[in-house]
C-alpha positions in Angstrom: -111.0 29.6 6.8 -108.5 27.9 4.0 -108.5 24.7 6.0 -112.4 24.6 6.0 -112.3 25.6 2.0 -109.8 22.8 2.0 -111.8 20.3 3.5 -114.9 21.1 1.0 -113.0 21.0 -2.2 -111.2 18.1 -1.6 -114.4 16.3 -0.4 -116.1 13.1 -2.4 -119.1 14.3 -0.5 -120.2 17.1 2.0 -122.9 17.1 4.4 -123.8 20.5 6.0 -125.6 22.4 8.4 -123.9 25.8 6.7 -125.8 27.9 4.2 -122.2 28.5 3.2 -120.5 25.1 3.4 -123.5 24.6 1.2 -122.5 27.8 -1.5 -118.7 26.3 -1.4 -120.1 22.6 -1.8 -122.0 24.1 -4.9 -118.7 26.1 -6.4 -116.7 22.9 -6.2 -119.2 20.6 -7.8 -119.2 18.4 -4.9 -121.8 15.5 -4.2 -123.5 17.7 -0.9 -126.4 17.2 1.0 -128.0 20.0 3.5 -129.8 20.1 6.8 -131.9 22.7 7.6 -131.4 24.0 11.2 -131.2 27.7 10.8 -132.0 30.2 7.9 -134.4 27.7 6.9 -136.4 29.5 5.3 -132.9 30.5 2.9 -131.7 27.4 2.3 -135.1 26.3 1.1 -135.7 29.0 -1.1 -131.9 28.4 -2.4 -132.7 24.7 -2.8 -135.5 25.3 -4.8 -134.0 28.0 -7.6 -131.4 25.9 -8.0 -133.4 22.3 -8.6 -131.6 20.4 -5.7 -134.3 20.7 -2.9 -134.1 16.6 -3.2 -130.0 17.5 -1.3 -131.9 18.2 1.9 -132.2 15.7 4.4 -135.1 16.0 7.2 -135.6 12.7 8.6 -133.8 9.1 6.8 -131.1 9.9 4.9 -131.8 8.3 1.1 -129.0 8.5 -1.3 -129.8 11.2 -4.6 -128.7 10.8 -8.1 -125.3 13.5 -8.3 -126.3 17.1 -9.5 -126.8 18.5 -12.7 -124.0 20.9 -12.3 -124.7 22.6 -16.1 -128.2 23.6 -14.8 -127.3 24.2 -11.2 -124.3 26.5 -12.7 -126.7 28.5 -15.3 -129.6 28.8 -12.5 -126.4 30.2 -9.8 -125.3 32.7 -12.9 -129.0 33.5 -13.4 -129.8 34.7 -10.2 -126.5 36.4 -9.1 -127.0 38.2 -12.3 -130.5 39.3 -12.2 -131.5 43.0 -10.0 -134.3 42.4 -7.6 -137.2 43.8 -9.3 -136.3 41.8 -12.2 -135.8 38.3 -10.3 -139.4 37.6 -9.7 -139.6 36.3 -13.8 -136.8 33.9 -13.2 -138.6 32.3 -9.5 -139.8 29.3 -11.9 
């Protein structure tokens, strides 16, 4: 598990399958891109809240401009914040 963590943080860019090579792309501000094979239906909704659906690649890979990290970081700290009955006001 250190080794993988490794790899990520000391990555230019990451390209992932994971849902949580995709978390620890996020936490190290690195220049990621997903595919959806599994849990799609997580990622997706993960993509979305955090403004970086554009990162997912189904089909030709096209080159994205690199994340907003400020806004992807207070959309993260929104969200792991938040209980659930209160999370539907922040789904915007």
């Amino acid at each position: 598990l250190e080794q993988w963590i490794s790899l990520i943080a000391n990555a230019n860019t990451v390209f992932t399958a994971s849902y949580h090579g995709l978390l620890y792309s996020l936490y190290f501000h690195k220049n990621v891109y997903y595919y959806n094979r599994e849990n799609k239906s997580r990622m997706e909704s993960f993509g979305k809240k955090l403004g970086i659906s554009n990162r997912e690649i189904s089909g030709e890979f096209k080159e994205q401009p690199m994340i907003d990290y400020q806004y992807v970081d207070n959309r993260r700290r929104l969200y792991a914040g938040c209980k659930y009955d209160n999370c539907k006001q922040h789904s915007g």
